[in-house]
C-alpha positions as CSV (number, residue, x, y, z in Angstrom):
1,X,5.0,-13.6,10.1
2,X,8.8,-13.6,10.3
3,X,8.7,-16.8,12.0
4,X,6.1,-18.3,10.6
5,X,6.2,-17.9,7.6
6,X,10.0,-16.8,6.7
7,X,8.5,-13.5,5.5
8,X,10.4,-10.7,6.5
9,X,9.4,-6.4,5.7
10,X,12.0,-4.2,7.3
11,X,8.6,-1.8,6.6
12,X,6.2,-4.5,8.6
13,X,9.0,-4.0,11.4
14,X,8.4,0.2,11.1
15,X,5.1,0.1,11.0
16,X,4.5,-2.1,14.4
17,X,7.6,0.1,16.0
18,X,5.3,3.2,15.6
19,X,3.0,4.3,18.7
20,X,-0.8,4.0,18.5
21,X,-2.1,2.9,14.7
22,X,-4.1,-0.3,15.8
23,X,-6.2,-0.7,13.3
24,X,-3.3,0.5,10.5
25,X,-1.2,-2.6,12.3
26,X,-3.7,-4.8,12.6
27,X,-5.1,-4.3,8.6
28,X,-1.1,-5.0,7.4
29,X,-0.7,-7.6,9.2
30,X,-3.9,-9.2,7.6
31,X,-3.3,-8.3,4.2
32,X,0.2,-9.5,4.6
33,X,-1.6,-12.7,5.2
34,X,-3.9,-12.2,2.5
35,X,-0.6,-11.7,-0.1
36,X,0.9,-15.4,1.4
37,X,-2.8,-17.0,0.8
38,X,-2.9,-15.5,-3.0
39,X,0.7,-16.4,-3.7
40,X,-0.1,-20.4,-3.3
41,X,-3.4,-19.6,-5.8
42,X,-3.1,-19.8,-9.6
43,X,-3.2,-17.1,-11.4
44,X,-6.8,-17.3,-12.5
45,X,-8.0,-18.2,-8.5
46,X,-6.1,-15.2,-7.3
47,X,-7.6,-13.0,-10.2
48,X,-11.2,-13.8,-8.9
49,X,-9.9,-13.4,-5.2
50,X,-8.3,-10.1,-5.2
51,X,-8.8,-7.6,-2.7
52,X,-9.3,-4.1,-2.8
53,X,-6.1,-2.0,-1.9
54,X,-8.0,1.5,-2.3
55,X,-7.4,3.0,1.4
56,X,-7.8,6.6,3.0
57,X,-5.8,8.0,5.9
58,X,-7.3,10.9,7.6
59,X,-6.1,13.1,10.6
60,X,-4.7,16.4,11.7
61,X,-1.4,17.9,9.5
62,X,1.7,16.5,10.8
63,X,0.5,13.0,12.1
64,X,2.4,11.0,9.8
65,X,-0.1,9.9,7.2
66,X,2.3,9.7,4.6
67,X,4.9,8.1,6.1
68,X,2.2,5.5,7.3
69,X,0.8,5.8,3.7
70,X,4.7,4.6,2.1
71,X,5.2,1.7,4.8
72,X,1.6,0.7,3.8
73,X,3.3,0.9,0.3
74,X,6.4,-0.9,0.5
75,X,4.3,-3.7,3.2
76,X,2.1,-4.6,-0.2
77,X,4.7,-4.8,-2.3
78,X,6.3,-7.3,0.4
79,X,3.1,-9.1,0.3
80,X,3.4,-9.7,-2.8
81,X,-0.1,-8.0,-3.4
82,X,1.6,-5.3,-5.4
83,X,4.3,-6.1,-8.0
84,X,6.1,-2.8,-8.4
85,X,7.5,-1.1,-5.3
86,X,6.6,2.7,-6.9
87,X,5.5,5.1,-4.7
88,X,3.6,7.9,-7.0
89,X,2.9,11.0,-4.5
90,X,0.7,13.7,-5.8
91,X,-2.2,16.2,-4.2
92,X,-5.7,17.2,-5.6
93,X,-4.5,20.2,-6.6
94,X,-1.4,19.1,-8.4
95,X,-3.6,17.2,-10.7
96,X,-5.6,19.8,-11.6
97,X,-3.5,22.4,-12.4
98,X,-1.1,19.8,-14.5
99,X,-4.6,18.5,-16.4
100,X,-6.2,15.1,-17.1
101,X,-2.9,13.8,-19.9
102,X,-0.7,14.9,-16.0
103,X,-3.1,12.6,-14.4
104,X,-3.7,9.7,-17.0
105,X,0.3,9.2,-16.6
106,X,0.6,9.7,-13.0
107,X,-2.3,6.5,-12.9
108,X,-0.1,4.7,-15.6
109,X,3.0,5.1,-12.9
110,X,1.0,3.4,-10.6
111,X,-0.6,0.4,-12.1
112,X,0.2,-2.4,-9.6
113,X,2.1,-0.3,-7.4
114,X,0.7,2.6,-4.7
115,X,-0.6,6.4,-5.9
116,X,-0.9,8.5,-3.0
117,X,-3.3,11.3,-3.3
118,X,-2.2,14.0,-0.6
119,X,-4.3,16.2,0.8
């Protein structure tokens, strides 16, 4: 993509310097893609042609889901597929101790940019 493209994300460069992750890789690097494609489209075209950006990563404590969870982050921002480079970190059980108003602005944070629901 660097080359091809002139596209460069120092967290494109993390994410394919990690070990293992294929699929993780291999989803970024298409949805990078995906952020070139909509970026040539009006804004109407690339309304109707949006993808979905909802994704779950699962495995044991201490795998480095979250740090693969904020490269994933800052790679759609890169993209372009996400226009604010926000980060909002929470868990389950943060939001339901703070209460639905903690959670409504939590959601607000993280229109067009990345909310990551830890376990």
């Amino acid at each position: 993509l660097k080359d091809t493209h002139r596209m460069e994300s120092d967290a494109m460069e993390d994410l394919m310097k990690m070990t293992g992750l294929r699929r993780v890789k291999q989803t970024a690097v298409e949805l990078f893609k995906q952020g070139l494609v909509l970026a040539r489209m009006d804004a109407k075209t690339r309304k109707l042609n949006a993808p979905s950006l909802s994704y779950v990563f699962f495995g044991n404590p201490g795998t480095g889901k979250t740090s693969v969870a904020r490269l994933f982050a800052k790679i759609l921002f890169d993209s372009g597929l996400r226009q604010k480079n926000n980060f909002i970190e929470t868990s389950g059980q943060d939001l339901k101790e703070a209460g639905v108003d903690e959670f409504k602005k939590k959601a607000n944070a993280a229109m067009d940019a990345c909310l990551f629901m830890d376990e």
